[in-house]
SERO-4910 file (N, C-alpha, C, O; in steps of 0.05 Angstrom, whole numbers):
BEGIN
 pado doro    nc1    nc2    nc3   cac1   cac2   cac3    cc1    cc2    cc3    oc1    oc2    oc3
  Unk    A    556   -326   -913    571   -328   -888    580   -300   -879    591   -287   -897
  Unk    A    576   -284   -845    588   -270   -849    619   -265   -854    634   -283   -860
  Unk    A    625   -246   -853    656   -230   -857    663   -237   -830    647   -231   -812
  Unk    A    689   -250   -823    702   -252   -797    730   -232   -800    747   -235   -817
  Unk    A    728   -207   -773    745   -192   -769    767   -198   -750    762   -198   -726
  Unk    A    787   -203   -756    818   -208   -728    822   -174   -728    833   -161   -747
  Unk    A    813   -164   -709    833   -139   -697    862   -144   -681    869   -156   -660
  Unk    A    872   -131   -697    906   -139   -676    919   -103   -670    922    -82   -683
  Unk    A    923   -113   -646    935    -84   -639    964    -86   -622    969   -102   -603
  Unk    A    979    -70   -632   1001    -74   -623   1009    -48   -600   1007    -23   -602
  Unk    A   1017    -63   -583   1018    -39   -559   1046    -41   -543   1054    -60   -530
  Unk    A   1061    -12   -548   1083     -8   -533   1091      5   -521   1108     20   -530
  Unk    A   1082      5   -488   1076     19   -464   1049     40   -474   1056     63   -479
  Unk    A   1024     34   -476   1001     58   -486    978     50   -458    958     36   -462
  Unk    A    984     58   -441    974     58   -415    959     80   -410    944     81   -391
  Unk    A    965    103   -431    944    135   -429    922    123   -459    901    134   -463
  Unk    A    929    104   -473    908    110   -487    886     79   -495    862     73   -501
  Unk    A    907     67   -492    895     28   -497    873     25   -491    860     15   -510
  Unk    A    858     28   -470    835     28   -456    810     45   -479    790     37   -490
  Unk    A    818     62   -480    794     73   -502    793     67   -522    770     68   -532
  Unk    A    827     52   -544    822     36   -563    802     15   -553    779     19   -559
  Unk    A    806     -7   -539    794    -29   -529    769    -33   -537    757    -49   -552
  Unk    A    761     -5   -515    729      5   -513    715     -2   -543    701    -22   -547
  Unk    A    723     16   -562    716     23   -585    724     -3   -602    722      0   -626
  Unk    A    730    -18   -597    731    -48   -609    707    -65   -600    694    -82   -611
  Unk    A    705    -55   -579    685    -84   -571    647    -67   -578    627    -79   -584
  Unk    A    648    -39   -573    630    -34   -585    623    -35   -611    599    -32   -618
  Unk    A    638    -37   -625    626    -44   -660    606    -53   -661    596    -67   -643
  Unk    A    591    -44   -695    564    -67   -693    571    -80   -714    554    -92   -727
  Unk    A    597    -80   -719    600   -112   -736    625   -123   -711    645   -108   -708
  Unk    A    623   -145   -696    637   -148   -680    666   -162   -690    664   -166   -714
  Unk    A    681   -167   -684    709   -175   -695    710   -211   -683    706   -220   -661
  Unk    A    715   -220   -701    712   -252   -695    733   -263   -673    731   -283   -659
  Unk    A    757   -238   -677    779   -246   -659    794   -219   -656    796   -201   -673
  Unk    A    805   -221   -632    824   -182   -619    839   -195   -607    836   -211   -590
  Unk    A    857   -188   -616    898   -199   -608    909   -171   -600    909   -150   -612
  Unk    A    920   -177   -577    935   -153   -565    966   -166   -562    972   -183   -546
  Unk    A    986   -154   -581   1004   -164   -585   1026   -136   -562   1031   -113   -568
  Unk    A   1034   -149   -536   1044   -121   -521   1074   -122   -522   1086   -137   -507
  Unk    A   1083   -110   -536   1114   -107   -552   1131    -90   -527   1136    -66   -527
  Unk    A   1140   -112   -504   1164    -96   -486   1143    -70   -472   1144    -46   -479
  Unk    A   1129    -78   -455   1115    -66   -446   1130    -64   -423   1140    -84   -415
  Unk    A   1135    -32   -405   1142    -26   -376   1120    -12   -372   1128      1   -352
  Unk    A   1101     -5   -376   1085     16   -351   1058    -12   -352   1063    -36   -356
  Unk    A   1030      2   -345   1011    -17   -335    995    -19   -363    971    -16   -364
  Unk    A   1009    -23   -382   1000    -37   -405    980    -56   -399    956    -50   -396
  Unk    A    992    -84   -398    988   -105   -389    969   -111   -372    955   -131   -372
  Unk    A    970    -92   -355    948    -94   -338    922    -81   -343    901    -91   -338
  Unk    A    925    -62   -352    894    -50   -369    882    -76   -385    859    -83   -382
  Unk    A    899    -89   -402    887   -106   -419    891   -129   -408    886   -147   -424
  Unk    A    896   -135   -395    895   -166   -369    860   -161   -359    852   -175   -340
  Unk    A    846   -144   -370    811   -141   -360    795   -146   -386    771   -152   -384
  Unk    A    805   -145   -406    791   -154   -427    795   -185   -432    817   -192   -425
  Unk    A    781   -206   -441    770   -232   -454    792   -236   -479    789   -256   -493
  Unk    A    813   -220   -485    822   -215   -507    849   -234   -509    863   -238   -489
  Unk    A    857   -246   -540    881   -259   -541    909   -235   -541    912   -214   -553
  Unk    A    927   -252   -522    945   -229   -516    978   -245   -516    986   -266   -506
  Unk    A    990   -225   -532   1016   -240   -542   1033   -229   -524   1031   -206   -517
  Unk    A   1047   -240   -518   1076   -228   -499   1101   -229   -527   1106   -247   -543
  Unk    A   1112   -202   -523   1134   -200   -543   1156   -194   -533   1165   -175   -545
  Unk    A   1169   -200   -516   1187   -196   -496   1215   -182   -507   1233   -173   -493
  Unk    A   1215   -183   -536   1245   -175   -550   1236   -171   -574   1219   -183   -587
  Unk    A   1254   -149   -581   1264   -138   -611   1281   -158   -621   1303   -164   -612
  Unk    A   1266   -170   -643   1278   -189   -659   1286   -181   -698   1301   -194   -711
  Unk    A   1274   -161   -706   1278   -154   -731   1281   -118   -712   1275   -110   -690
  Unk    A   1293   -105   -741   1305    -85   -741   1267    -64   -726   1260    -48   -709
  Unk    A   1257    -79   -747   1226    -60   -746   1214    -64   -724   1193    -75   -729
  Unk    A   1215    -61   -701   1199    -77   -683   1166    -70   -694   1159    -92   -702
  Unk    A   1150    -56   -698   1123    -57   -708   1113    -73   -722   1093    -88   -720
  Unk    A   1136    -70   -744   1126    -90   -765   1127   -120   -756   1113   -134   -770
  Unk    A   1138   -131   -739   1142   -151   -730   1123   -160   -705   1118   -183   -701
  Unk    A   1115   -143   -692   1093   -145   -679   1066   -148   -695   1047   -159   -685
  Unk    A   1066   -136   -723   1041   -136   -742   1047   -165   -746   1030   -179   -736
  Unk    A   1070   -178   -759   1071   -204   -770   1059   -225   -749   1040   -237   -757
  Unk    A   1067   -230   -725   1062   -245   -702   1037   -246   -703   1026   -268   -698
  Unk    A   1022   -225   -708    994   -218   -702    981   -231   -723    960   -241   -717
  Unk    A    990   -235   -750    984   -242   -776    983   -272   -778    963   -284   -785
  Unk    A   1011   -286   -772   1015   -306   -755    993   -325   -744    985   -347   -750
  Unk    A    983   -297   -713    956   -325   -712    924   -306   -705    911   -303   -684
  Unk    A    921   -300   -726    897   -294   -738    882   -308   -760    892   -317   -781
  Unk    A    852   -309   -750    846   -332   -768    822   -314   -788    807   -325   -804
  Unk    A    822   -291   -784    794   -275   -796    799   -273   -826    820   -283   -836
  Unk    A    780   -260   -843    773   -260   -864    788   -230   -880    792   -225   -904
  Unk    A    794   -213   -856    802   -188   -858    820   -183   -833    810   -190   -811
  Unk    A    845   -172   -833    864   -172   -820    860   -139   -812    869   -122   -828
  Unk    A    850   -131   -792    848    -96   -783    877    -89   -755    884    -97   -732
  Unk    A    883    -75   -773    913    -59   -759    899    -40   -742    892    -19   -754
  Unk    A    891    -41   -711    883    -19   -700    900    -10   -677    899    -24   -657
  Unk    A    918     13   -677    926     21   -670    925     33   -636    908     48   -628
  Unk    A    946     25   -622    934     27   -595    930     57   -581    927     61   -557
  Unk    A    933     78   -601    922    104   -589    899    117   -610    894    141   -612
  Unk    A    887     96   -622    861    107   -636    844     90   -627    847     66   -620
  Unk    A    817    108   -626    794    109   -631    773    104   -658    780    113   -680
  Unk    A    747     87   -655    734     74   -685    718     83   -669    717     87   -644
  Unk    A    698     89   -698    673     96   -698    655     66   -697    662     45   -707
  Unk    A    631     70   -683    618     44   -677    615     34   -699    618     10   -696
  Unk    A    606     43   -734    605     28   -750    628     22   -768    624     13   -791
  Unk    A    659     29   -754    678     24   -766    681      2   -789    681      4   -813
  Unk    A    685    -18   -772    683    -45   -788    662    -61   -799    667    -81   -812
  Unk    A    641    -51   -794    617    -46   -815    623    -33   -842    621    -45   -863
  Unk    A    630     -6   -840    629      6   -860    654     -5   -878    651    -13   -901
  Unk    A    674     -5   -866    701    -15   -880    702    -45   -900    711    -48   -923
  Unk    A    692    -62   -883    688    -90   -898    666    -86   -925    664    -96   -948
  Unk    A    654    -70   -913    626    -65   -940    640    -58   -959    639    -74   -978
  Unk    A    660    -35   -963    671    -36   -989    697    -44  -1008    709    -33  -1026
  Unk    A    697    -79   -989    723    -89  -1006    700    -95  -1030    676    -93  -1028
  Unk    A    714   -102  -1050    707   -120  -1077    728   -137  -1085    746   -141  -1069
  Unk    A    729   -149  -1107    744   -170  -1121    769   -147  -1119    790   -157  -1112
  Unk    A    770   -122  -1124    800   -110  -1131    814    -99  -1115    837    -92  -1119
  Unk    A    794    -96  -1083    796    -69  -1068    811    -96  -1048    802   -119  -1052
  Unk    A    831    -92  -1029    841   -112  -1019    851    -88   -993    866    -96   -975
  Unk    A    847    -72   -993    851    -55   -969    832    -35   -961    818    -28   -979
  Unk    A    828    -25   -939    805     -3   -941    812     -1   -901    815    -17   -883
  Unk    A    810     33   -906    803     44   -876    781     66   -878    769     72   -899
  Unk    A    776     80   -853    764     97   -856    778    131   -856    802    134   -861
  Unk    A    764    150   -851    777    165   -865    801    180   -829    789    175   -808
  Unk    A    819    189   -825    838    186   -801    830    221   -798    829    239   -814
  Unk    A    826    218   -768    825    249   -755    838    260   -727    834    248   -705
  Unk    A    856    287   -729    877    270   -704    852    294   -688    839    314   -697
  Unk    A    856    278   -659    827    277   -647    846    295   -625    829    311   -617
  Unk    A    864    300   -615    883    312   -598    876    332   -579    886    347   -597
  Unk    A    868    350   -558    863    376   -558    885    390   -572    903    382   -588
  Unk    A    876    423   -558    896    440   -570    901    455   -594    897    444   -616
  Unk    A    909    477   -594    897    500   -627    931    483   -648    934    491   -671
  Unk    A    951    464   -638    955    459   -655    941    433   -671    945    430   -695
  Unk    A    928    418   -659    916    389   -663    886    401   -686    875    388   -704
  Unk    A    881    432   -676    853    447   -702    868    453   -725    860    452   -748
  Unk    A    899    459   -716    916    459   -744    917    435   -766    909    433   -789
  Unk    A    931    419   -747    930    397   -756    903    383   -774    906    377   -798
  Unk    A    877    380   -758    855    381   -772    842    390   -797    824    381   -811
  Unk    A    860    414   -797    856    432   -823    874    426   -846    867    431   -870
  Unk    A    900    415   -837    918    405   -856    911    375   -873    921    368   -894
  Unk    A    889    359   -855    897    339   -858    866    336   -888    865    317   -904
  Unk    A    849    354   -888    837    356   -909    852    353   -935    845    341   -955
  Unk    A    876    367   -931    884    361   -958    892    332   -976    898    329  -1000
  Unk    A    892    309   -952    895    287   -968    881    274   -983    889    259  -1001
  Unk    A    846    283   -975    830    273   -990    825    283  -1017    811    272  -1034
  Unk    A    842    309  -1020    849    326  -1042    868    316  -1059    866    329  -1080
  Unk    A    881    304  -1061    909    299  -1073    893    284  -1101    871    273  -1104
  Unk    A    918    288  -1121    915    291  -1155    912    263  -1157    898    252  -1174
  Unk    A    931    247  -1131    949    216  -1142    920    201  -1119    912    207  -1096
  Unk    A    913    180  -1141    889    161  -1139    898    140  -1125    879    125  -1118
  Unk    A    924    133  -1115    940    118  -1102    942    117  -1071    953    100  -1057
  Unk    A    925    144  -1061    929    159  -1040    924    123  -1016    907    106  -1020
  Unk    A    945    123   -996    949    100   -977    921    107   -955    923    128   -942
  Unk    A    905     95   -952    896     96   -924    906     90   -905    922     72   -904
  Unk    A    897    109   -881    902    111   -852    909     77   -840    895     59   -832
  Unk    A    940     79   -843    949     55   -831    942     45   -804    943     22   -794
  Unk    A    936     69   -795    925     63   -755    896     49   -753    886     44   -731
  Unk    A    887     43   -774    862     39   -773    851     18   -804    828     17   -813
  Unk    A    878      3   -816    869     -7   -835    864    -35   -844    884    -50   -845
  Unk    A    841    -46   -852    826    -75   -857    851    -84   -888    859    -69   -906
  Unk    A    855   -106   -884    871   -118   -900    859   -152   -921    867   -172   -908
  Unk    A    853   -156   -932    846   -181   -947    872   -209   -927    893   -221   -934
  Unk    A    859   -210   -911    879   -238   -897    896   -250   -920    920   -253   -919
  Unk    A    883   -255   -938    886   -287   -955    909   -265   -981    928   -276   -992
  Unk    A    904   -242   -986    922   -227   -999    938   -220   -987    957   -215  -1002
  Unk    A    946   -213   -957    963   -210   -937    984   -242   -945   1007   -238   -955
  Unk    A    975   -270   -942    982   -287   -934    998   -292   -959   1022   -297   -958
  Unk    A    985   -291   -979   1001   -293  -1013   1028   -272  -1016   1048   -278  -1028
  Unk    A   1024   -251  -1004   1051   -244  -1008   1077   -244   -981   1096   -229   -976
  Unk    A   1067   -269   -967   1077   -273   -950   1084   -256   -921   1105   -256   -908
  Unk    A   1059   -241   -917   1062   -222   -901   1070   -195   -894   1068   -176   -910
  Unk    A   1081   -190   -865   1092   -158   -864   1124   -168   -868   1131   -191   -862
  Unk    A   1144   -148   -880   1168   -153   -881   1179   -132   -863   1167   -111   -858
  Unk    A   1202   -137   -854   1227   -115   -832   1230    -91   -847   1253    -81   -850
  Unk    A   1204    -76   -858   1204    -51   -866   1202    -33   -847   1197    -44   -825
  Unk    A   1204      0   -842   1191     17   -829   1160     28   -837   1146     40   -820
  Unk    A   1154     26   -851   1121     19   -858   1111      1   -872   1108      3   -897
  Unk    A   1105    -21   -855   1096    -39   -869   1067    -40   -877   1060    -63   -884
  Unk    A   1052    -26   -879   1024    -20   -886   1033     -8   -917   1019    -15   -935
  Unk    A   1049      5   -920   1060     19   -945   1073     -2   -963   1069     -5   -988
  Unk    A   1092    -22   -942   1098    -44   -966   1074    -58   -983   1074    -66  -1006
  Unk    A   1050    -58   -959   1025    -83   -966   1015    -60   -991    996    -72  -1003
  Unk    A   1017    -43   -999   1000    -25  -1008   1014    -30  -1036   1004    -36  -1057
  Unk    A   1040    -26  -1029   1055    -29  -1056   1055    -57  -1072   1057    -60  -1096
  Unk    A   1053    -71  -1060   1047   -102  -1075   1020   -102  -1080   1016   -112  -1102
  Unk    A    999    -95  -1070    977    -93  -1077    976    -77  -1110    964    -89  -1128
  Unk    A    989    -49  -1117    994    -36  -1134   1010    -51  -1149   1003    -46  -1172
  Unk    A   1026    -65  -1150   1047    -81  -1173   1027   -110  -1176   1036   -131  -1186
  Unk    A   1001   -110  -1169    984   -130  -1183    967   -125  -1196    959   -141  -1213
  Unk    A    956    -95  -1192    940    -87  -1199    915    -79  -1192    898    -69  -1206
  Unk    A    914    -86  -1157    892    -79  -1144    891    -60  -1125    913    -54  -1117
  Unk    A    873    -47  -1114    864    -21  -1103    871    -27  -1070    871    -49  -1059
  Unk    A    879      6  -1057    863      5  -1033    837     29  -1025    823     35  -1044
  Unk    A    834     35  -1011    806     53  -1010    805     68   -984    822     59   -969
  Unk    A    796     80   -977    779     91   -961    752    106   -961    748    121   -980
  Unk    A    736    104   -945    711    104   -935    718    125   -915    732    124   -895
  Unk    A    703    147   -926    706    177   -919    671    180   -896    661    200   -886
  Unk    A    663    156   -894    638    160   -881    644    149   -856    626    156   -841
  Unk    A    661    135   -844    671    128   -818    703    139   -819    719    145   -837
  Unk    A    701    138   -784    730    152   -782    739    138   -757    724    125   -743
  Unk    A    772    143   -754    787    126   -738    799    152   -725    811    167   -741
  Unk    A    798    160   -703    803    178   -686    828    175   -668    832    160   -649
  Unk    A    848    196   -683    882    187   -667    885    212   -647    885    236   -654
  Unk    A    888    199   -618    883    206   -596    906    216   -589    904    236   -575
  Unk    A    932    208   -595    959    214   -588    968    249   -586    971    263   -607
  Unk    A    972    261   -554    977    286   -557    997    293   -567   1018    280   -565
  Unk    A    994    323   -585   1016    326   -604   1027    348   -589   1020    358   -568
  Unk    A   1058    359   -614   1073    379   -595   1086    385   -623   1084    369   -641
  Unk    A   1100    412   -628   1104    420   -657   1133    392   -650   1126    370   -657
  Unk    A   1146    393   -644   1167    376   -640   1162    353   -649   1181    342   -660
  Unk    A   1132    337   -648   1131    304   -648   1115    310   -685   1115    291   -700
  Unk    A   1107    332   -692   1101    338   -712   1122    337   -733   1118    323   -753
  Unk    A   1138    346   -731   1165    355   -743   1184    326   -750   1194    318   -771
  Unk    A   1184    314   -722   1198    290   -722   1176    267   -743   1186    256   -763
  Unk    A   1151    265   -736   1141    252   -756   1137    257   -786   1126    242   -802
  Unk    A   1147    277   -790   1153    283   -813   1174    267   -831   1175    257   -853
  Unk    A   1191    270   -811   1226    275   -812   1231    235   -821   1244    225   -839
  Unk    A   1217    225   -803   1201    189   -799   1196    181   -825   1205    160   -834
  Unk    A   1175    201   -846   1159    192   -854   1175    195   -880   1171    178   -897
  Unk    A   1201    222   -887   1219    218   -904   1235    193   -909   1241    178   -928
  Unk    A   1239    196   -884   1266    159   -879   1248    139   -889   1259    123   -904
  Unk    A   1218    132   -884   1224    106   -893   1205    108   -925   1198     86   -934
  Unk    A   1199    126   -936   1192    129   -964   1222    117   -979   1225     99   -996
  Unk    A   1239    129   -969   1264    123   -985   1271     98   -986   1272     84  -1007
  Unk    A   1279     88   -952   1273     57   -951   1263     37   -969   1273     17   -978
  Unk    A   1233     52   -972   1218     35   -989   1218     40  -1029   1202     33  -1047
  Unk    A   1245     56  -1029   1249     57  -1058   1234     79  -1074   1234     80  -1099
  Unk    A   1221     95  -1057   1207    117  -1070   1216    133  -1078   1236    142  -1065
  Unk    A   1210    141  -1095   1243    158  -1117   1235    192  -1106   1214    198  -1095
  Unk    A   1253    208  -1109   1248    234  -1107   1226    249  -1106   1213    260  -1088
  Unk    A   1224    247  -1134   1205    259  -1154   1181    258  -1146   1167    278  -1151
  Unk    A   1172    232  -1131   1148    223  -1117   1148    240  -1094   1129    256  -1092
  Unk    A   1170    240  -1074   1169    250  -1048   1164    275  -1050   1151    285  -1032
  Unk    A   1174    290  -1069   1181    323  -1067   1143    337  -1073   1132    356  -1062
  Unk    A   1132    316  -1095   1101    327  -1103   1086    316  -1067   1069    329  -1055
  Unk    A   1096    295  -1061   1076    285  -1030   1078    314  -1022   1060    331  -1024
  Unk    A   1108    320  -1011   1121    347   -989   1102    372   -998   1087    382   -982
  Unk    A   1104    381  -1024   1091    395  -1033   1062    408  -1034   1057    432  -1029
  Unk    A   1040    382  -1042   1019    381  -1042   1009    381  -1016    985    386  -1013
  Unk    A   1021    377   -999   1009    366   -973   1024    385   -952   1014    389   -930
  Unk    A   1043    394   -959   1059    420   -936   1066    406   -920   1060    407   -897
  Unk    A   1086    385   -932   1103    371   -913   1133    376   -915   1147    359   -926
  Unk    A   1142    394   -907   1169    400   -919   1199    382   -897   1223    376   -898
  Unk    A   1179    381   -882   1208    361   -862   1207    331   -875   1223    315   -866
  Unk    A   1188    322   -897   1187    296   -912   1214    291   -934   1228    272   -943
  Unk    A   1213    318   -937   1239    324   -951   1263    322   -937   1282    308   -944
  Unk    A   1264    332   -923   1293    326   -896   1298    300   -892   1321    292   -899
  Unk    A   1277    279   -879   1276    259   -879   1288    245   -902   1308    232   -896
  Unk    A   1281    244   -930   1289    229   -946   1320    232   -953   1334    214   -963
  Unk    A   1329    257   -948   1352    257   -950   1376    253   -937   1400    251   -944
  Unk    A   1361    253   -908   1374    254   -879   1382    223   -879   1402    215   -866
  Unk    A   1366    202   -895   1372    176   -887   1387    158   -909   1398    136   -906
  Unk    A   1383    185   -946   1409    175   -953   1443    180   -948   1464    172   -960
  Unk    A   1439    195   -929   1464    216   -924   1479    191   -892   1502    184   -887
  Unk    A   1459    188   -881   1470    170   -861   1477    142   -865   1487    124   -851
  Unk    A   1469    144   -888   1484    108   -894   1517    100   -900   1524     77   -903
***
């Protein structure tokens, strides 16, 4: 039988970029059995870009958990009926054999898998960026998370641990229960998911700063964070983690 794909994309106000996600969904040549556009408090012409696609479309009218994302992921999870649950993000771009390539290499252990993430941005800081971002495929730790903007999930292992929770990365929670069973996630360095979102050293900095706060959140001890910051020349990851035990 084949593999049935639910793409769910969660969109909040992405009116510069939704449309080219879209695009790049419906061109796949493994097609997605079902595409849920879940539009989380949309004010600009969201809604109306994707009021032209055939596509199931959730109205989320309110912040109901602390996370709003993650809660837009759950809704989405909710009512999806596919075989593989793909998080695609409403300012990236897939390569036409995305979900081809990605589904090919779950196995019995592999219960997550994306392809490999490239920020697609203009601009000589976005070639920086490009150049930095080699180094993840480098890293010592075999644990390394795939590209959440772009990642296939085992539905039925999604559904066993009862879903996304009111985390700030909930692709990181799914990863971590996956790891406290014993099974893998992956990526597939032969397709890529292309993040379109223009950058600015400011939105750099701040995602950094993001990405400290919710490691901690999620119980990740120091020791872990300081080798990520390190290895990877993330030094505002470090700010972050401390910035959010200091504000409690």
């Amino acid at each position: 039988m084949k593999e049935r794909v639910s793409a769910v994309i969660c969109a909040h106000n992405e009116q510069e970029y939704i449309e080219t996600c879209l695009e790049s969904i419906i061109a796949q040549t493994l097609k997605p059995s079902q595409v849920t556009v879940i539009l989380d408090r949309c004010t600009d012409d969201t809604p109306q870009i994707v009021s032209k696609y055939s596509f199931q479309v959730i109205e989320k009218p309110s912040k109901n958990w602390e996370n709003s994302y993650a809660e837009a992921l759950e809704i989405g999870r909710q009512n999806s009926h596919g075989d593989y649950y793909a998080i695609v993000d409403a300012d990236v771009e897939l390569d036409r054999d995305y979900f081809e390539k990605t589904v090919s290499r779950f196995d019995e252990k592999t219960v997550g898998v994306s392809g490999r993430m490239v920020t697609a941005s203009p601009g000589f800081l976005a070639k920086l960026i490009r150049l930095w971002e080699r180094t993840y495929y480098y890293s010592p730790f075999k644990t390394s998370l795939p590209a959440g903007c772009g990642l296939l999930i085992k539905k039925r292992f999604l559904d066993e641990i009862g879903g996304f929770k009111d985390l700030p990365s909930p692709d990181t929670y799914v990863h971590q229960r996956a790891l406290e069973q014993g099974l893998r996630f992956a990526i597939v360095k032969e397709t890529t998911v292309r993040h379109n979102r223009k950058l600015s050293l400011r939105r750099v900095v701040d995602t950094q700063i993001e990405y400290g706060r919710r490691r901690r959140k999620l119980g990740i001890p120091f020791w872990k964070t300081f080798l990520h910051a390190a290895l990877r020349v993330r030094p505002f990851v470090l700010y972050g983690w401390f910035k959010d035990g200091t504000s409690k």
